[in-house]
C-alpha positions in Angstrom: -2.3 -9.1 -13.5 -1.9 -10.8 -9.9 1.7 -11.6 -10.5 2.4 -8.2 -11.6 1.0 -6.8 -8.7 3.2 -9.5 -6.7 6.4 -8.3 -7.7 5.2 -5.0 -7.5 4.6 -5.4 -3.7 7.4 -6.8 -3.4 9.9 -4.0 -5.6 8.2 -1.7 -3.0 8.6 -3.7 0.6 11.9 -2.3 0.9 11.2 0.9 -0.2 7.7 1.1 2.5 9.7 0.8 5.3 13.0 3.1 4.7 9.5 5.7 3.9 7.8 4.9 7.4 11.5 5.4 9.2 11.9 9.1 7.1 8.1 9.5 8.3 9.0 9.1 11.8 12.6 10.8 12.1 10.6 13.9 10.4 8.2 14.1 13.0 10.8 13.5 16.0 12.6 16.2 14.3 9.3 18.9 13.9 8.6 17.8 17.7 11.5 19.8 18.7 11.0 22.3 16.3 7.3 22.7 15.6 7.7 25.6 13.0 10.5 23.7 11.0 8.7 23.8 7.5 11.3 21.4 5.7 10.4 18.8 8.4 6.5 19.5 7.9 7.7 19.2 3.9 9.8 15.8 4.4 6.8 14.2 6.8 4.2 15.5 3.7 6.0 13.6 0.9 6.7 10.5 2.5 2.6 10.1 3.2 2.1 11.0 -0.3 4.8 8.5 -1.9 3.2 5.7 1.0 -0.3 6.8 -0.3 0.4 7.0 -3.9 2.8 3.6 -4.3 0.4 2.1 -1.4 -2.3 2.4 -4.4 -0.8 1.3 -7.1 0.4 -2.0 -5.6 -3.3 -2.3 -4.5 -2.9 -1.5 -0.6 -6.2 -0.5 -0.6 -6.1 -0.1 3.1 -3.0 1.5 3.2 -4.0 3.8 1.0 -7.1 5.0 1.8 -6.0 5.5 5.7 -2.9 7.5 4.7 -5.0 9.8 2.9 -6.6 10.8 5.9 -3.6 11.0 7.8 -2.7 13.1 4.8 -5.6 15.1 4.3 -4.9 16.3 8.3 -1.5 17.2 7.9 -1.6 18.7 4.7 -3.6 21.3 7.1 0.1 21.6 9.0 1.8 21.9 5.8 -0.4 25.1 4.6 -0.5 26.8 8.3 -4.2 26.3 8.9 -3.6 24.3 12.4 -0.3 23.9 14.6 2.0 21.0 15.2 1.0 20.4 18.4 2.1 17.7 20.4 -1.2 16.3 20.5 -1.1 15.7 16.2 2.9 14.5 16.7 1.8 11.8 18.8 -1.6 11.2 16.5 1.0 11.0 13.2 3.3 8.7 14.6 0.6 6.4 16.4 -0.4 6.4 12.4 3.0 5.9 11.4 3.0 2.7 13.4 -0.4 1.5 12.5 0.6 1.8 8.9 3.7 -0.1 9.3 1.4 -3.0 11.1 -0.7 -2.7 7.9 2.8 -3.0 5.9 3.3 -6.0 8.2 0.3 -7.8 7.8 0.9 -8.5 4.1 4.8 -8.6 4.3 5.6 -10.9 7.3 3.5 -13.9 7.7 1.7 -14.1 11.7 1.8 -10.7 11.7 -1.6 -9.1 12.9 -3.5 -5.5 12.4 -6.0 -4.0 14.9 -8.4 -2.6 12.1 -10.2 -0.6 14.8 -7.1 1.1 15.7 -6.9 3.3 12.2 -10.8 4.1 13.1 -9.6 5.1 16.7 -6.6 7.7 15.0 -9.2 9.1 12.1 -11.7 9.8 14.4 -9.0 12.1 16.9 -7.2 13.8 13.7 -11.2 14.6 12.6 -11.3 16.5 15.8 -8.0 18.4 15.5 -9.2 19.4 11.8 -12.0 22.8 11.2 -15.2 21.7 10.4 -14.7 23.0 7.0 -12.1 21.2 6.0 -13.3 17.5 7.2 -15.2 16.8 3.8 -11.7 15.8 2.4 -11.5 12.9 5.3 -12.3 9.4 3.2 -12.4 10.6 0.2 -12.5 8.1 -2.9 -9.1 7.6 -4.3 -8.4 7.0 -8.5 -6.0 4.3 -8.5 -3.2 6.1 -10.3 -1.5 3.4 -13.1 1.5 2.3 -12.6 4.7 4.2 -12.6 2.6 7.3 -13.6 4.5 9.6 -11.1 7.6 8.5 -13.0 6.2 8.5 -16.2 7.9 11.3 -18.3 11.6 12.0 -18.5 12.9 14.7 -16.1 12.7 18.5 -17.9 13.5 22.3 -16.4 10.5 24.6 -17.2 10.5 28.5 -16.9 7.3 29.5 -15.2 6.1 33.4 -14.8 2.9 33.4 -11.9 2.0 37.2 -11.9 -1.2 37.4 -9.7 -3.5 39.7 -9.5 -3.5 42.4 -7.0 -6.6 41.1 -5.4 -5.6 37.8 -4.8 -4.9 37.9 -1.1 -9.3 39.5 -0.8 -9.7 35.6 -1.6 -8.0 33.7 0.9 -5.5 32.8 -1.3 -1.8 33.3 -0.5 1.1 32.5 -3.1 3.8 31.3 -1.2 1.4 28.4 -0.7 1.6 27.7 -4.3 5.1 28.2 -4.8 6.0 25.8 -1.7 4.0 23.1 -4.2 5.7 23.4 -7.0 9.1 22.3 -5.0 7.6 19.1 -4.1 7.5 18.8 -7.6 11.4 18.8 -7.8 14.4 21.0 -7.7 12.7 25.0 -7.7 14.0 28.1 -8.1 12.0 31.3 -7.4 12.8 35.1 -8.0 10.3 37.7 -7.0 10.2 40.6 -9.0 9.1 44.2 -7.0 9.3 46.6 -9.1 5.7 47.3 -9.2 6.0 47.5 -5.1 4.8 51.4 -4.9 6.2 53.7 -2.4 4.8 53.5 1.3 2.1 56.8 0.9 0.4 54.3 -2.2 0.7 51.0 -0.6 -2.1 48.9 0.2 -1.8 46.4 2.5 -4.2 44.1 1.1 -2.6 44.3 -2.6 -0.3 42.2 -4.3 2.4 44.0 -5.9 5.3 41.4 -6.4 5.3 38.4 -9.3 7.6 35.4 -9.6 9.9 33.8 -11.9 10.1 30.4 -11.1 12.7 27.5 -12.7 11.7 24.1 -11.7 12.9 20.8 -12.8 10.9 17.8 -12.6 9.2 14.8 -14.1 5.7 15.1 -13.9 4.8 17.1 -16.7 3.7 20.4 -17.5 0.2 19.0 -16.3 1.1 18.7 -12.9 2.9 22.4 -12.5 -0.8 23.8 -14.5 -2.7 21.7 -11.2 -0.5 23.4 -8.4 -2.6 26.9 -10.2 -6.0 25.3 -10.9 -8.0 27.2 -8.1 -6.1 30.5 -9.1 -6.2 30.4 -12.7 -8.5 33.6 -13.0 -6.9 34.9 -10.7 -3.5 35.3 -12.2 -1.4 35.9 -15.6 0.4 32.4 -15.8 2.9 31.0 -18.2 5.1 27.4 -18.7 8.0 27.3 -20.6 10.1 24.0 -21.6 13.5 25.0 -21.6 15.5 21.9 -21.0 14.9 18.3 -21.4 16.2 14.9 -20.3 17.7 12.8 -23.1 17.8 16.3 -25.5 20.5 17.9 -27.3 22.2 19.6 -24.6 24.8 22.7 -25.8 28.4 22.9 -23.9 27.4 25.3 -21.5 23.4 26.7 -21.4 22.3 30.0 -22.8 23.7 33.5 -22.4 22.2 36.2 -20.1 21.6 38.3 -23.1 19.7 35.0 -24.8 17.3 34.4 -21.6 15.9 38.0 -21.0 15.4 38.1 -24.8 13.4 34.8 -24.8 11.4 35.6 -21.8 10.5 39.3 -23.3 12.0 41.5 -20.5 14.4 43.0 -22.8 14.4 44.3 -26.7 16.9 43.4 -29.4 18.3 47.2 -29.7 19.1 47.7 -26.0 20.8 44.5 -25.9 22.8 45.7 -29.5 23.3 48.8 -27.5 24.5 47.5 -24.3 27.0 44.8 -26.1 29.0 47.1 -27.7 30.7 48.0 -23.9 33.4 45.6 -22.8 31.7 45.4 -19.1 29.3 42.5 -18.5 26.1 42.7 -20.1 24.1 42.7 -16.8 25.8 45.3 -15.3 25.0 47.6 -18.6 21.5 46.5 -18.7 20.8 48.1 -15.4 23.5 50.9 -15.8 21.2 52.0 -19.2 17.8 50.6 -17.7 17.2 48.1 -20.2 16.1 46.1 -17.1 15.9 45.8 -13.5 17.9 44.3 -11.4 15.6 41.6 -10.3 14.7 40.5 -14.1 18.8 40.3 -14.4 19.2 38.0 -10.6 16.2 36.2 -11.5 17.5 35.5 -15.7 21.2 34.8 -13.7 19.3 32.4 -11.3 17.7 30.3 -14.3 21.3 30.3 -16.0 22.4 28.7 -12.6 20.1 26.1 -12.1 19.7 24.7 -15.2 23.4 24.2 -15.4 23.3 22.2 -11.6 20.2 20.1 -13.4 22.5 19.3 -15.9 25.7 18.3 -14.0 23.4 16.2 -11.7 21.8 14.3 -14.5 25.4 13.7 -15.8 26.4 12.1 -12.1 23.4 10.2 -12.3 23.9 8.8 -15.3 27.3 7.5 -14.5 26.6 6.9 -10.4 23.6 5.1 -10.6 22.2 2.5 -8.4 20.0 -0.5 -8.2 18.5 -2.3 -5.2 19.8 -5.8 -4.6 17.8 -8.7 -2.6 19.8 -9.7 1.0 20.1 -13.4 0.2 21.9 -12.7 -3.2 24.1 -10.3 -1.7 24.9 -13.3 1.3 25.4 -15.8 -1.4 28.0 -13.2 -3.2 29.8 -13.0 0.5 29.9 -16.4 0.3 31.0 -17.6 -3.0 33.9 -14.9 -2.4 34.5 -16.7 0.7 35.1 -20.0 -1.1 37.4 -18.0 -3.7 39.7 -16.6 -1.2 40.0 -20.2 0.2 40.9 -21.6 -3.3 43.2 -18.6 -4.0 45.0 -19.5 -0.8 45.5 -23.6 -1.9 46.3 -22.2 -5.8 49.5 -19.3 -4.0 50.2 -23.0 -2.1 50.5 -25.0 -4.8 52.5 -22.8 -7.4 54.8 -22.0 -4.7 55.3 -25.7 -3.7 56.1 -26.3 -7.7 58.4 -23.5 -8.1 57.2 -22.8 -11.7 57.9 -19.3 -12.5 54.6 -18.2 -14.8 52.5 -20.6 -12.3 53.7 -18.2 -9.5 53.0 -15.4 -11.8 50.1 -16.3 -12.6 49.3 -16.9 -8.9 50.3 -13.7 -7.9 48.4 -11.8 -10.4 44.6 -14.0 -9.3 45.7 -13.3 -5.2 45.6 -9.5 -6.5 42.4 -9.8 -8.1 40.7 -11.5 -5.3 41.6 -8.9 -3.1 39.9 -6.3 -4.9 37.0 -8.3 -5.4 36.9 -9.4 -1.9 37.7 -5.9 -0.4 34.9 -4.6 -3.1 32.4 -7.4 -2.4 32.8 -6.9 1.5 31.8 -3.2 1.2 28.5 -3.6 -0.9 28.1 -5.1 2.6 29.0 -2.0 4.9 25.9 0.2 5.6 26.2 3.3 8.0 25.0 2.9 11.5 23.2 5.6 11.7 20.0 3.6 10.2 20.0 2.3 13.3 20.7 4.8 15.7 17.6 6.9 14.1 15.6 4.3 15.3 16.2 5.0 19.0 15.1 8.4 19.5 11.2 7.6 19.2 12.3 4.6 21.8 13.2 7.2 24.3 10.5 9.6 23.3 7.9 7.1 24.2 9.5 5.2 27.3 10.6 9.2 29.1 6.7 9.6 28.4 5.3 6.6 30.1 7.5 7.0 32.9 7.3 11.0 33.6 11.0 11.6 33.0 12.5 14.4 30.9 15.5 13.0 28.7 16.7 14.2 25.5 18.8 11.3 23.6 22.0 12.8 21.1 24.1 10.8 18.9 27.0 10.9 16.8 29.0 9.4 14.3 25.8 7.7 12.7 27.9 7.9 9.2 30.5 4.9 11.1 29.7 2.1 8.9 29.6 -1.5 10.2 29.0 -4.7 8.1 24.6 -5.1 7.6 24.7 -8.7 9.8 26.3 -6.9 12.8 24.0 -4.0 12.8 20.8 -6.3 12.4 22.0 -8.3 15.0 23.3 -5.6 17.1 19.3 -3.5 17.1 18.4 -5.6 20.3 20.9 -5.5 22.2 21.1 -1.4 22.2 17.5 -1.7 22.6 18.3 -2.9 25.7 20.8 -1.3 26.9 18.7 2.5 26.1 15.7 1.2 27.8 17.9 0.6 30.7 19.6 3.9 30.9 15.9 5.6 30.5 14.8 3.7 33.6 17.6 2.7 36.2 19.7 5.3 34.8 17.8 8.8 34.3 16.3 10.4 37.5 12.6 11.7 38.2 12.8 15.6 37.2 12.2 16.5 41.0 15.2 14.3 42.2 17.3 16.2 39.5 16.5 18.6 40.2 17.3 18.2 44.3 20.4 17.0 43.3 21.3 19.9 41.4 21.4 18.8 38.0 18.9 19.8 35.1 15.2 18.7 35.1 16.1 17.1 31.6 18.8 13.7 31.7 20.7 13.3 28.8 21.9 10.1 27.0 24.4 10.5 24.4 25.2 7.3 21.9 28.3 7.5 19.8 29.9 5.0 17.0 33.9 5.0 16.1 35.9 3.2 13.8 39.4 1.7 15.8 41.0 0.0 13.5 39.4 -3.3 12.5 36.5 -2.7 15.2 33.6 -0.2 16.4 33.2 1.4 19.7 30.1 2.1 20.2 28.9 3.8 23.5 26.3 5.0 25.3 26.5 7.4 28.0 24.1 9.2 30.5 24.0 11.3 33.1 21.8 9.8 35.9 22.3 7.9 39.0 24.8 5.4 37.8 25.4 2.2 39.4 25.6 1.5 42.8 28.8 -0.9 43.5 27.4 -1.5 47.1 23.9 -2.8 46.3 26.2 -5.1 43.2 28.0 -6.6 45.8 25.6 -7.4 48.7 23.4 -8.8 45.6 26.5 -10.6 44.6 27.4 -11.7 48.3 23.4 -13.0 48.6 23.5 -15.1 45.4 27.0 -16.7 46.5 28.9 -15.4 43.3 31.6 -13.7 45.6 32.9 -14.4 49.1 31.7 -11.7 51.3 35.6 -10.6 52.2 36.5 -10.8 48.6 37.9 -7.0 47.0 37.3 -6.8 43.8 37.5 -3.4 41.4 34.6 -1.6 40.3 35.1 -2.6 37.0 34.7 -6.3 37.7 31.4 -5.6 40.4 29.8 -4.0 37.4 30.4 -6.5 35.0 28.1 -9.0 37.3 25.2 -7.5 36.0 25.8 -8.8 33.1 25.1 -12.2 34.7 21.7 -14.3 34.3 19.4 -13.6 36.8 20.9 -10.7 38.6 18.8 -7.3 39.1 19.5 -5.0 42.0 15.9 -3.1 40.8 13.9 -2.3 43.5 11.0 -2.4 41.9 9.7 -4.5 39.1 8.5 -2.2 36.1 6.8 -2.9 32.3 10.7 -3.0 30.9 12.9 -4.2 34.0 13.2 -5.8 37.0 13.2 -8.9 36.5 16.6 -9.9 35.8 16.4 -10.6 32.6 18.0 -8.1 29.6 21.6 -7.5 30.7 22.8 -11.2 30.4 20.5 -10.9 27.1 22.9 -8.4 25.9 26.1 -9.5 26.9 25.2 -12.9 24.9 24.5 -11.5 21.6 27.3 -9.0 22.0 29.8 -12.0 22.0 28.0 -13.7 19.3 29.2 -10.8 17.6 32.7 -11.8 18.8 32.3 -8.4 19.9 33.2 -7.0 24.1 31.0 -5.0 26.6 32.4 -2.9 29.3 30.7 -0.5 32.1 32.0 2.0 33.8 29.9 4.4 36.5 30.9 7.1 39.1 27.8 7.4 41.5 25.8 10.2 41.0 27.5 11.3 37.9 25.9 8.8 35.4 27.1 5.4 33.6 29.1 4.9 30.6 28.2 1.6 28.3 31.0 0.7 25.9 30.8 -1.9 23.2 33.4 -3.2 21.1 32.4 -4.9 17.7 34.2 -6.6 14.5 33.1 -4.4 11.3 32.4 -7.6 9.5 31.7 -11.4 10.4 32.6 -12.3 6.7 36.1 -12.2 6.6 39.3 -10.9 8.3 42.5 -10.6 8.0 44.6 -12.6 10.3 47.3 -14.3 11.9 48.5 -17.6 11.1 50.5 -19.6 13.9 51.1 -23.5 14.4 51.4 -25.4 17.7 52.6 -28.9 17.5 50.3 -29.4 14.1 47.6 -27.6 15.0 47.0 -24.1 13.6 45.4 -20.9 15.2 45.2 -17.5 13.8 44.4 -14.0 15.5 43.4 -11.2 14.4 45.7 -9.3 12.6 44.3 -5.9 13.6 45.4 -7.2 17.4 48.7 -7.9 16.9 51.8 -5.6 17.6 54.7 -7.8 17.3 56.2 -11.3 17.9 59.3 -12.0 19.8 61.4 -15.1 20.7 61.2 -17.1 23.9 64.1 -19.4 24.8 63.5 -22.0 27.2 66.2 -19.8 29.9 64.2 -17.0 29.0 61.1 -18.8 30.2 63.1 -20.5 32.8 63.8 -17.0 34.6 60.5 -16.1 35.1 59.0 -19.2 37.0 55.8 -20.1 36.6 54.7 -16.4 36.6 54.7 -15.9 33.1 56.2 -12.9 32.4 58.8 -11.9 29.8 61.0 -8.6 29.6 60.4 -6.5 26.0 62.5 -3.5 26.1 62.4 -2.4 29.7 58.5 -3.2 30.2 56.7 -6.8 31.8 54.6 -8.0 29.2 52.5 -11.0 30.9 52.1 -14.6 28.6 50.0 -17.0 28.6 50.7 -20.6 27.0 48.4 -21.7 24.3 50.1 -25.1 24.6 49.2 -25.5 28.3 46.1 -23.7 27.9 44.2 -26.2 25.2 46.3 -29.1 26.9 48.3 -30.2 23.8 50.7 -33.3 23.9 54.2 -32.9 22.9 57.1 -30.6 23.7 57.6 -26.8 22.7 60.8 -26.2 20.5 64.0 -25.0 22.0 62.6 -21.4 20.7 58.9 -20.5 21.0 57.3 -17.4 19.5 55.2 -15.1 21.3 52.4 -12.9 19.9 51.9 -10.1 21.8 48.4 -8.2 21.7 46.9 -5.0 22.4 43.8 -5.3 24.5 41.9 -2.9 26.5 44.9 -0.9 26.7 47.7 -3.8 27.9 49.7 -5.7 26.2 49.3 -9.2 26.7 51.6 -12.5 24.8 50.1 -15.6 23.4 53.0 -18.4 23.3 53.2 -20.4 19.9 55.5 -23.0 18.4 55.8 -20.8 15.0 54.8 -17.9 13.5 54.0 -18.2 9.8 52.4 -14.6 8.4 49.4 -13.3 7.3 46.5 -14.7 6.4 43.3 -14.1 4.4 40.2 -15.8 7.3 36.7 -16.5 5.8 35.6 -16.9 9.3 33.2 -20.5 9.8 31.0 -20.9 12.7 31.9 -24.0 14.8 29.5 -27.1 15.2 26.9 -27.3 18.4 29.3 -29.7 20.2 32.1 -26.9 19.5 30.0 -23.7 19.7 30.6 -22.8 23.4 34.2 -23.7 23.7 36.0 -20.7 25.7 39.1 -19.1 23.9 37.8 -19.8 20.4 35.5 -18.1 18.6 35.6 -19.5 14.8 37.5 -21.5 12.2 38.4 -20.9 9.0 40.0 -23.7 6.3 43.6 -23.5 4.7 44.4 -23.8 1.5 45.9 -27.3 2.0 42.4 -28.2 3.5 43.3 -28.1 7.2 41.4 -26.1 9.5 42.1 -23.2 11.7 41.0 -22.1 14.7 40.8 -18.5 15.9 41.3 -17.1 18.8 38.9 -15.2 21.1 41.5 -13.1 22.9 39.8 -11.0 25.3 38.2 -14.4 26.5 41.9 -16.4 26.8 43.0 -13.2 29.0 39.9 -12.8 31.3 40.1 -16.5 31.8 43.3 -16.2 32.5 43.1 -13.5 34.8 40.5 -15.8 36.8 42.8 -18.5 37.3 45.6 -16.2 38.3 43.3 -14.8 40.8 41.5 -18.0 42.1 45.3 -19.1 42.7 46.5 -16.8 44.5 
């Protein structure tokens, strides 16, 4: 029994935290909208699958504290007390303190505060009526495995006529019809024709009665439990009309067919009506055989069991199953290995010159294409799992600090490879947390300054090619370039006479040790984060680049590979060294004779249809022996928006790059940023572009 309990917990571990991140962007989202019942929905079920799943892999604790949480906001969910801010910040202090109970059994070290949960019951308990608290701590059956899921999934027809007294009792229906959606896909119909004219209406009567389709898998059992408290109170009937895994007709049943099976029409009026050419629901109301809401609501089943039915075909041919990161890795990596023994096979049969070996060649470089290309997106997950994250960052730093700021994002369907976005959560962390407090003004200096009481902070993903931008803008203070440079000036990193752009004074915050912060707060001021960032951001092999206007707010843009796995690149050979770029930088090559190169000097520069393109010699750069032939070949780039050229000896082509990390000794080398091996065996290094041109752009500077 233990070890099926074990690999239950652990079938649900992923599962438990994508719930507590739906939890929390639910109640972000009913913050701003506090009457939005779809949020109030979405929040409900993800307690109740946390509660329910939390039981049957035996979180006992988890469990019985998200029933209370449960028990207080299923209060929200049926109007008897408001989503006030107070019970938003009470659900997601619960939120967290269930994800530490998560913790606790998922992550070893990690520890839970037991008296915190006592410390959240007891302040949802105050927000609740007294009458209602007797559900707080109740006992819960420990439901059996799978039993939510138990049945296959089936479309029932329900008719809930109650009685015209009902609302005398408290009881209103809508309640009941919003639970049988979280049942499953629900469609409801009401039906007025008993509604009287105004002189006979009562207002505390009940006139109307619904026809309700609903498709789900928890048995008729649970739809007869959404009525249990009203059951006298009402005319109720269930109908199976479509199951899972049945004997499913071409198309589903004729208007004619319903209204007959659910008794709103006889067998003569629909002989009578049939034998007009017009459509049989238009005759039905032209003769009154019917109503017109019997017709929608018979029209409305037709409808939806059709969509059940489509959908159930999808899934059937779409599904999905959830795969374990460290097989996934080892996939990426086994592919890795293929495409390097692809590469040595297309070697070999070329060196041999056998025609069906090179055919045969051919045919396994296609193949490992697709699978690589397949392989590499299993890998890509949208970033916008990430970005969702960042909201209740802002919503909880603005508040501990006074400000206003509202945080917008976009393009959160970009997709980047799932190393880079794990890797890349801290470093955004960062750079918000940043924004929220040297960025965003107090409301009253906004407001002096004539701007709104509430700062903004917009953060954006784009594909470009082979990369991301990813950026984050707001619309505070900005940076001040003085205060940069007399820091700068203090700490000796620049001569006190030296000009320099803006671009390049901002980018020395993203030195160690530099803060211009005035004052030292919980999350800056210290000098620590910014060079934090700016390291794990080229561990990415990715770039960062700020840009400010005073006043006016600072823009944060980050440039990252979509995958670390593999790329395609850019062979090239120098003396008998090889180096590849990558291919998504490269515009074009051109040749460079030794007058050519003779023209220039020692500035560098080469003439490509009427524009300067500026070079930089790899040879002279990694201090290679040996002479460059007669006629180099340069490799010219597209970089921030220039256009720089790499010098090589020769060009070979394209290349497939399973990128390798360097050794320790290697790791920190400046201009390279990986290798990858050949197919002969020899290894390649690649290039770290923007690094060779800033570098160069130094030494250009420091010389002159």
């Amino acid at each position: 029994m233990e070890e099926i309990i074990a690999k239950l917990r652990e079938t649900f571990r992923e599962e438990a935290y994508e719930l507590l991140a739906e939890m929390e962007a639910g109640l972000l989202e009913l913050e701003q909208n506090p009457g939005d019942l779809e949020q109030v929905g979405r929040v409900f079920r993800a307690m109740h699958t946390i509660k329910g799943s939390g039981a049957t892999c035996e979180f006992g604790d988890i469990s019985s504290f998200t029933h209370d949480v449960e028990t207080a906001f299923d209060l929200v969910r049926k109007g008897k007390i408001a989503a006030t801010r107070e019970m938003i910040n009470l659900a997601l202090a619960a939120r967290d303190h269930i994800q530490a109970l998560f913790d606790a059994y998922y992550k070893e070290g990690a520890a839970v505060d037991p008296s915190k949960g006592a410390e959240i019951t007891a302040a949802l308990k105050k927000l609740v009526p007294e009458s209602a608290q007797t559900s707080f701590a109740m006992p819960q059956p420990k439901p059996k495995p799978g039993k939510e899921e138990s049945g296959p999934s089936a479309t029932y027809r329900i008719r809930f006529h109650p009685a015209k007294n009902i609302f005398t009792t408290g009881i209103n229906p809508l309640f009941l019809l919003q639970e049988l959606r979280e049942l499953g896909p629900c469609n409801a119909v009401a039906q007025t024709e008993a509604i009287p004219f105004l002189e006979d209406y009562q207002a505390d009567e009940c006139y109307t009665f619904w026809d309700v389709i609903l498709t789900t898998n928890r048995g008729v059992n649970a739809i007869q439990d959404v009525f249990i408290f009203v059951k006298d109170l009402c005319e109720l009937t269930v109908e199976e009309i479509d199951v899972e895994g049945g004997e499913e007709e071409a198309s589903y049943k004729r208007l004619g067919r319903i209204l007959l099976e659910r008794g709103d029409l006889s067998r003569e009026s629909l002989r009578k009506a049939l034998k007009d050419k017009k459509r049989v629901g238009e005759l039905l109301i032209e003769t009154g055989a019917v109503t017109c809401d019997k017709v929608e609501s018979a029209l409305v089943e037709q409808q939806h069991v059709r969509e059940v039915r489509e959908r159930r075909q999808v899934a059937e041919t779409t599904s999905s199953i959830r795969v374990p990161t460290n097989r996934l890795d080892s996939l990426v990596n086994l592919v890795g290995e293929l495409v390097t023994v692809q590469a040595r096979l297309t070697q070999t049969a070329l060196s041999q010159g056998i025609p069906a070996f090179v055919s045969i060649a051919e045919e396994v470089e296609r193949l490992t294409a697709e699978l690589r290309d397949n392989t590499m997106s299993i890998r890509m997950l949208p970033i916008g799992t990430t970005f969702s994250k960042f909201k209740r960052v802002v919503r909880d730093l603005s508040a501990e600090l006074g400000k206003e700021i509202e945080l917008t994002t976009e393009g959160a369907e970009t997709e980047l490879d799932k190393t880079v976005i794990e890797r890349l959560n801290d470093p955004l962390v960062h750079l918000i947390r940043n924004s929220v407090d040297h960025g965003i003004e107090m409301p009253e200096e906004r407001e002096a300054a004539g701007k709104p009481r509430c700062g903004a902070i917009h953060l954006s993903a784009i594909h470009s090619g082979a990369y991301v931008l990813i950026e984050i803008r707001d619309d505070g203070a900005g940076l001040d370039a003085q205060a940069i440079r007399a820091k700068a000036v203090e700490k000796g990193m620049i001569a006190p006479d030296a000009e320099l752009p803006d671009k390049e004074l901002f980018a020395l915050v993203l030195l160690p040790d530099f803060s211009t912060a005035k004052r030292v707060t919980s999350m800056s001021g210290r000098g620590v984060g910014m060079d934090v960032v700016k390291k794990a951001i080229d561990a990415l092999r990715g770039t960062i680049e700020i840009e400010s206007v005073r006043g006016k707010g600072a823009t944060i843009r980050l440039k990252l590979p979509l995958t670390l796995a593999i790329i395609d690149g850019f062979l090239t050979k120098i003396g008998e060294e090889h180096f590849i770029f990558p291919l998504s930088s490269v515009e074009e090559c051109i040749e460079l004779t030794r007058a050519t190169a003779a023209k220039s000097g020692e500035r560098h520069l080469v003439n490509v249809r009427g524009h300067i393109v500026p070079y930089i010699r790899l040879r002279e750069k990694f201090a290679m022996a040996g002479d460059p032939p007669a006629i180099e070949q340069i490799v010219i780039v597209g970089e921030d928006g220039r256009r720089v050229g790499f010098a090589v000896d020769i060009v070979i082509g394209e290349h497939q790059t399973v990128l390798k990390s360097l050794g320790r000794f290697y790791r920190d080398v400046d201009g390279i940023s990986g290798a990858t091996i050949l197919g002969d065996g020899t290894v390649a290094l690649i290039l770290d572009l923007p690094k060779l041109i800033r570098a160069a752009e130094h030494e250009e500077a420091f010389a002159s």
